[in-house]
C-alpha positions as CSV (number, residue, x, y, z in Angstrom):
1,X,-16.7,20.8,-15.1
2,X,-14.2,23.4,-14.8
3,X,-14.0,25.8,-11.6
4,X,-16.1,28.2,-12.6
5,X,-19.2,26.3,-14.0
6,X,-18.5,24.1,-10.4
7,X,-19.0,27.1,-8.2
8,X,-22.3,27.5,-10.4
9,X,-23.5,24.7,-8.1
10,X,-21.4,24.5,-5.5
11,X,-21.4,27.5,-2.5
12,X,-17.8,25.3,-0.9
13,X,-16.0,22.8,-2.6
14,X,-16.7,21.0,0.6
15,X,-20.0,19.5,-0.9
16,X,-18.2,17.6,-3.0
17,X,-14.3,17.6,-1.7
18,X,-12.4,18.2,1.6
19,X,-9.3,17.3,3.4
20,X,-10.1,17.8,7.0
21,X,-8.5,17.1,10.2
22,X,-9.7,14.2,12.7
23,X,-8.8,12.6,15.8
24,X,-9.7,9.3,17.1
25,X,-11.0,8.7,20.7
26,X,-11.4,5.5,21.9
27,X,-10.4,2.1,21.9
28,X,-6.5,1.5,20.6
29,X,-7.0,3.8,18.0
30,X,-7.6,6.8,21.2
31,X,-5.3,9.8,20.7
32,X,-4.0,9.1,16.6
33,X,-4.7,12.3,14.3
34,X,-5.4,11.7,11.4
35,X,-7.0,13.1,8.0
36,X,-10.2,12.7,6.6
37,X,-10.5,13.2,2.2
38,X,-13.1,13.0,0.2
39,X,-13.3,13.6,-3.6
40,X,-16.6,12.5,-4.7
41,X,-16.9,9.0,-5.2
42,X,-13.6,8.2,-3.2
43,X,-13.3,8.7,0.8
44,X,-10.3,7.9,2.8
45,X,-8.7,8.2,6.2
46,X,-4.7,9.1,6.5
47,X,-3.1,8.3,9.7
48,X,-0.4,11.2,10.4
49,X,0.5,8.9,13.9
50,X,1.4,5.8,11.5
51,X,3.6,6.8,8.5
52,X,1.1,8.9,6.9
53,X,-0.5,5.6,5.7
54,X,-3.8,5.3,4.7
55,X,-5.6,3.0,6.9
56,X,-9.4,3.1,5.3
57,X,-10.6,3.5,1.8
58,X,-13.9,2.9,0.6
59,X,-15.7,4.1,-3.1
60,X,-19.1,4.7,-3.7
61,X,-19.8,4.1,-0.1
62,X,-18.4,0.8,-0.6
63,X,-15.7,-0.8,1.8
64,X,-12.7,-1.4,-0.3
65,X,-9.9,-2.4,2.5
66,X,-9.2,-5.1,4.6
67,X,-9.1,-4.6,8.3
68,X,-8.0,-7.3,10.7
69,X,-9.7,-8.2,14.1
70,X,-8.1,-5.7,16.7
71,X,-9.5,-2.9,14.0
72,X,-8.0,0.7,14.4
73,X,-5.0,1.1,16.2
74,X,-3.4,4.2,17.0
75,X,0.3,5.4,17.7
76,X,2.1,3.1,19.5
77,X,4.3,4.3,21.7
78,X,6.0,0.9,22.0
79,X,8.3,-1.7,19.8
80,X,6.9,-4.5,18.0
81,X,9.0,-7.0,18.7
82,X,7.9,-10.6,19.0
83,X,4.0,-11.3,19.3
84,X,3.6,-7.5,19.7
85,X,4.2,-7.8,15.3
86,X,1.3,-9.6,14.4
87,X,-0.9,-8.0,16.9
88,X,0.3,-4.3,15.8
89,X,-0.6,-5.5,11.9
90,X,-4.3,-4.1,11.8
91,X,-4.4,-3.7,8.1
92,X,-6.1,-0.6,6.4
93,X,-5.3,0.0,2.9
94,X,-1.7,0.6,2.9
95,X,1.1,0.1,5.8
96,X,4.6,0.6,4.5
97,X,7.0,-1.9,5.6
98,X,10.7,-1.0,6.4
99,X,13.2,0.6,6.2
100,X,15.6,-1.6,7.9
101,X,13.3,-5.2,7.4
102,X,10.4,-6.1,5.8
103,X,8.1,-9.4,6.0
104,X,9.4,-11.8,9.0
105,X,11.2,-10.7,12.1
106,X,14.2,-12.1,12.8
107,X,17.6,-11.5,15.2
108,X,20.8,-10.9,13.4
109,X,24.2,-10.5,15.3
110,X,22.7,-9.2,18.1
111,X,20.3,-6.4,16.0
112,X,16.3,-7.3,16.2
113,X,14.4,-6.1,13.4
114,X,10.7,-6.7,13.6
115,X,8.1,-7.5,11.6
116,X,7.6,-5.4,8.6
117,X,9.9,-2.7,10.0
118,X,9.6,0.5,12.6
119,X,8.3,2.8,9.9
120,X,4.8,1.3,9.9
121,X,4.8,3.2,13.5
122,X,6.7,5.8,12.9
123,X,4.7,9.2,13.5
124,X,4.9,12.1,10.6
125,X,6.4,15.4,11.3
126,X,6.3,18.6,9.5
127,X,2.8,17.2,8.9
128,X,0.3,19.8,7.0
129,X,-2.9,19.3,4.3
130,X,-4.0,21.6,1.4
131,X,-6.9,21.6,-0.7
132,X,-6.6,24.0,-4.1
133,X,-6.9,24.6,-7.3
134,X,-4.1,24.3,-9.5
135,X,-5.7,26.1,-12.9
136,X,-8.9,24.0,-13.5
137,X,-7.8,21.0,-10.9
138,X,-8.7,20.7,-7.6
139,X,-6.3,19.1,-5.9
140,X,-6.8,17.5,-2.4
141,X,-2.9,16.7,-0.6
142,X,-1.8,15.6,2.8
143,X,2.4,15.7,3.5
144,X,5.1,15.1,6.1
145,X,8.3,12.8,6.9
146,X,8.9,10.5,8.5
147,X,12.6,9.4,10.3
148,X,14.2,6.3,11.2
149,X,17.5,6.8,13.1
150,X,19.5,6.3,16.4
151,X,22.5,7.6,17.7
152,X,26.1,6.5,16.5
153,X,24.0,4.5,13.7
154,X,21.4,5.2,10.6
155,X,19.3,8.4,9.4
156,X,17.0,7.6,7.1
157,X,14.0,10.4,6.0
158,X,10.8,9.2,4.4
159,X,9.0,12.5,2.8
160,X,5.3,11.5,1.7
161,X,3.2,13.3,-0.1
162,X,-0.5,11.9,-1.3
163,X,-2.7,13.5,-3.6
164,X,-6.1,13.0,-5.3
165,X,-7.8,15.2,-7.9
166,X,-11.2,16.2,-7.7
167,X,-13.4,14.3,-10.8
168,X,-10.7,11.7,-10.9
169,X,-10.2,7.9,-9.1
170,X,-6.5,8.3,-8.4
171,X,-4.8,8.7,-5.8
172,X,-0.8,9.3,-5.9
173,X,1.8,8.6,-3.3
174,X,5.1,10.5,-3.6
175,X,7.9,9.0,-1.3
176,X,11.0,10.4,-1.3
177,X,13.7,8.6,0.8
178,X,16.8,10.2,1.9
179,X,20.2,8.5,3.9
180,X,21.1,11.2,5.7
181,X,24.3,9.5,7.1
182,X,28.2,9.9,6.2
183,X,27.8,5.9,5.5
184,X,26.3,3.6,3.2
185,X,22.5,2.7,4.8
186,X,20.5,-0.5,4.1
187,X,16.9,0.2,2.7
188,X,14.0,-2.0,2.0
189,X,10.8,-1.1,1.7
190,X,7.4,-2.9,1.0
191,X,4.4,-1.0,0.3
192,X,1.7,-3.4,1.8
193,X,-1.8,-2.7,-0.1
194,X,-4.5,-5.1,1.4
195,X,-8.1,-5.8,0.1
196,X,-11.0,-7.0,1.8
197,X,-14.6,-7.8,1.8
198,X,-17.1,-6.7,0.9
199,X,-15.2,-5.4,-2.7
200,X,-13.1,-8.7,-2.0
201,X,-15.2,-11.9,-2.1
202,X,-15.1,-15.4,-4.0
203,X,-15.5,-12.9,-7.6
204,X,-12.9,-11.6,-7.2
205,X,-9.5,-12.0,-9.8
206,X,-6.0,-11.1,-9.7
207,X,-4.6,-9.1,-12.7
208,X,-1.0,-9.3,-13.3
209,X,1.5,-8.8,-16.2
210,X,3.5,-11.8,-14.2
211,X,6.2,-13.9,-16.0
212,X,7.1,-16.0,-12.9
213,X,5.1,-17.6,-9.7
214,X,6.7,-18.7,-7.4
215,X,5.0,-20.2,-4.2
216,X,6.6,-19.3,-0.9
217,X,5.8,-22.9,0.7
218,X,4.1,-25.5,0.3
219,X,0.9,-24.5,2.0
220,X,1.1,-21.8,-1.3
221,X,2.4,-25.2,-3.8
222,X,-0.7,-26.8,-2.7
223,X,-3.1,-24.6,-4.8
224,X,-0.8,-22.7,-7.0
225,X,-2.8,-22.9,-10.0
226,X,-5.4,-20.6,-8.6
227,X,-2.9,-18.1,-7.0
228,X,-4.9,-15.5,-9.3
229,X,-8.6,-16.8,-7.8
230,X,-10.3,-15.5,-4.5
231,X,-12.4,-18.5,-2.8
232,X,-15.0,-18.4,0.0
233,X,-13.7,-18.1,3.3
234,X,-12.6,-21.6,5.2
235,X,-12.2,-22.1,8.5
236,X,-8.3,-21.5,9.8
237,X,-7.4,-22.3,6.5
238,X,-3.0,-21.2,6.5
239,X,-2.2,-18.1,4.4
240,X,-0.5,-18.6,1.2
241,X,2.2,-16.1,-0.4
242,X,3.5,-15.9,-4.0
243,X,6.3,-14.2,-5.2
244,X,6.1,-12.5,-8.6
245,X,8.5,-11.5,-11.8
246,X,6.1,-8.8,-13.3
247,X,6.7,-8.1,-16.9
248,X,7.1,-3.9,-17.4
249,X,7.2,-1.7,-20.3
250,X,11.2,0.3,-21.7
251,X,10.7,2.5,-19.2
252,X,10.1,-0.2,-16.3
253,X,6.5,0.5,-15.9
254,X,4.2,-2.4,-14.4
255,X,1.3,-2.5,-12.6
256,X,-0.9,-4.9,-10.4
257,X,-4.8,-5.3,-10.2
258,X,-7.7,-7.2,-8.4
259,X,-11.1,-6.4,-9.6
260,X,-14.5,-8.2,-9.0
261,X,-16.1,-9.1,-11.8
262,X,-19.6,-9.3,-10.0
263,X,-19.9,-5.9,-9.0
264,X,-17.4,-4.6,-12.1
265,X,-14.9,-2.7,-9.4
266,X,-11.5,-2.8,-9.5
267,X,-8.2,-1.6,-8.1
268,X,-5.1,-0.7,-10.4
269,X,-1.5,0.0,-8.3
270,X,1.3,1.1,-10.9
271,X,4.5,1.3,-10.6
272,X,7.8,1.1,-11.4
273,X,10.6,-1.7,-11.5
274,X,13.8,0.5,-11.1
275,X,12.9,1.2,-7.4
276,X,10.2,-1.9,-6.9
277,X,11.4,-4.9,-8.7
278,X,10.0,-7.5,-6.9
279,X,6.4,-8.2,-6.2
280,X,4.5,-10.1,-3.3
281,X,1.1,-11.7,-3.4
282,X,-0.2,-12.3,0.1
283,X,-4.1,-14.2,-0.2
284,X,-6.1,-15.5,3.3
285,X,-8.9,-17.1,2.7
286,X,-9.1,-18.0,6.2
287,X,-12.8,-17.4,8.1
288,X,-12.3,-13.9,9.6
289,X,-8.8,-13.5,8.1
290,X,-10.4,-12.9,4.5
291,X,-7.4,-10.6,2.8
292,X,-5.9,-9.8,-0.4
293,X,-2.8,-8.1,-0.4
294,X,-0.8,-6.6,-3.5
295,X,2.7,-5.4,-2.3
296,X,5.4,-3.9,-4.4
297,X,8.7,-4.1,-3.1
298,X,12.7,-4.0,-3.5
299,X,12.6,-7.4,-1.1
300,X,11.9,-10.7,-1.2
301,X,8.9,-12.5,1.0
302,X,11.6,-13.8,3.2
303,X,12.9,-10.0,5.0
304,X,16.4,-10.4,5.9
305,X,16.2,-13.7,6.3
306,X,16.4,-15.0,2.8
307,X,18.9,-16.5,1.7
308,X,21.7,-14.7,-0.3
309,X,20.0,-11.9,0.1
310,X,21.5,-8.4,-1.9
311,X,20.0,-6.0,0.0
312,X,19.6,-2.1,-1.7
313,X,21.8,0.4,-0.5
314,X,21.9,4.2,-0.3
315,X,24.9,5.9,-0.1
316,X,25.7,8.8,2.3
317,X,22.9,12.0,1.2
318,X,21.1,9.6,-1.9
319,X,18.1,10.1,-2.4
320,X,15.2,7.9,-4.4
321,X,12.1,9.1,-5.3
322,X,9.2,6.6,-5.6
323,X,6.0,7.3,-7.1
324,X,2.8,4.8,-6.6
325,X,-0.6,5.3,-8.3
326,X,-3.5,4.1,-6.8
327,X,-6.6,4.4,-8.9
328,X,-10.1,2.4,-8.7
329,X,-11.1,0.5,-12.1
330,X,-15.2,0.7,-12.4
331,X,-17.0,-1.1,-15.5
332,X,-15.9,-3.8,-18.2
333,X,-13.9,-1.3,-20.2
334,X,-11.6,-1.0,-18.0
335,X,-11.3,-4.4,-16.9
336,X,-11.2,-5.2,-20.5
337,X,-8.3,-2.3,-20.8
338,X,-6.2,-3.6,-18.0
339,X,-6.5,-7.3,-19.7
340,X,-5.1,-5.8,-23.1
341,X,-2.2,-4.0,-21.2
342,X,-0.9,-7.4,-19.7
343,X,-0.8,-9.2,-22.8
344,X,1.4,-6.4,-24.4
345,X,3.7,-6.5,-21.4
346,X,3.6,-10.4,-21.7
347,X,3.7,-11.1,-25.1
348,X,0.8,-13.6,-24.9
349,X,-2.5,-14.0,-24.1
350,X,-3.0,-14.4,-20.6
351,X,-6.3,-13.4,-19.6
């Protein structure tokens, strides 16, 4: 329906869309503002204390995200060094990883650089939220930047900006990321989308236009061939991680999907090689640590620590722009769509 046969029905757009304002009060989430969307079938939460990632997604009233046992956890006015980096790693849909280190901490020449990066922890500025129609659209946004910097050393600006449309299942992230230092600056960046139950369970498949797998270790060698399958959960069963070359269209397109063919939902992340060109599987089937996670990134699984490593660069004032669709798959067709797209990237007939 367009606006006008909408307000037919509707007396606020609120019955049916919103971008509100929330806080959170208790627990380790107490004190983190945050915002709350809906647009119809979707709902999610945006934390503005925590890189304006979104940290709970669910469609149709279904749960869609993974979130690990210490649950919501607010701004942390502290570093995450050491065991403070798994304990700080609650999950949610999306935590962005960098934008000095990404995956494992480690210690070089004196510098720490902790799990997954500051920018995870990094409150927004400049924060505000709109909803409005653009012509016939409804648009639902939420922006603000982020900074990573210290004195005598880097200054690096992450600008977010996430929209949804009313009617549609997408939602869009628009990062633009800025060295604003009179030096070259090291960037990497991992955008960490996790999955969980009940949309994840043992029906679960991974859909990727992949060329390559390659297992991290050999607790991921041990069952390679089903790096695509979700199993029932076993009890403290190790994680296993995959690394991926994803096939992409001229204009360096790709995507990555998980959908479960029991209940015919799906999730669909595209984007785009020139910025992203690697891509990380991360699957737990571990009791209690039952996760999925999809993660585009310009790194490797190994952070700074791998070995001959050719980290990106920004010179002094570049800028990149990175743009990330996130959209929900529902029904055979488009499960059936997604499987037609990856053999045209591949060249064969994968799934």
């Amino acid at each position: 329906m367009n606006k006008r046969e909408i307000y037919k029905y509707a007396g606020s757009m609120q019955q049916v869309a919103f971008v509100r304002p929330i806080s959170f009060d208790e627990g380790r989430a107490g004190r983190m503002r945050g915002y709350d969307v809906k647009n119809g079938d979707l709902r999610f939460q945006v934390s503005a204390d925590k890189c304006l990632d979104i940290i709970d997604f669910s469609y149709k009233g279904m749960n869609i995200n993974f979130l690990a046992k210490q649950g919501l956890i607010g701004r942390m006015d502290y570093d995450t060094h050491g065991e403070e980096g798994p304990r700080s790693l609650m999950g949610g849909l999306l935590f962005t990883c960098g934008l000095e280190n990404t995956c494992i901490p480690c210690e070089i020449n004196n510098v720490s650089y902790p799990m997954h990066g500051r920018i995870r922890s990094t409150p927004a500025e400049h924060v505000s939220a709109d909803a409005e129609w653009a012509d016939d659209k409804y648009v639902l946004s939420i922006s603000g930047k982020m900074r990573e910097a210290e004195i005598f050393g880097k200054n690096l600006t992450l600008r977010r900006k996430i929209e949804t449309t009313y009617g549609e299942k997408t939602v869009i992230i628009n990062d633009i990321i800025e060295n604003k230092a009179f030096k070259e600056e090291e960037l990497m960046i991992l955008y960490h989308f996790n999955f969980g139950y009940p949309f994840l369970d043992e029906n679960a498949v991974v859909l990727l236009p992949t060329l390559k797998v390659t297992p991290r270790d050999k607790e991921a060698q041990k069952d390679a061939d089903k790096w695509n399958q979700m199993e029932p959960p076993v009890d403290n069963e190790p994680e296993r991680v995959y690394l991926h070359e994803l096939a992409a269209d001229e204009e360096g397109n790709t995507f990555a999907c998980l959908f479960n063919k029991k209940t015919n939902i799906g999730v669909q992340i595209k984007f785009n090689k020139k910025y992203l060109p690697k891509f990380v599987q991360w699957k737990s089937i571990a009791s209690g640590d039952y996760v999925m996670g999809l993660e585009p990134t310009n790194s490797g699984v190994y952070g700074r620590k791998g070995e001959g490593l050719d980290i990106h660069k920004l010179s002094p004032f570049e800028r990149e722009e990175i743009r990330i669709e996130f959209k929900i798959l529902d029904g055979m067709e488009d499960y059936n769509n997604i499987c037609t797209s990856i053999n045209k990237l591949t060249g064969a007939s994968q799934v």
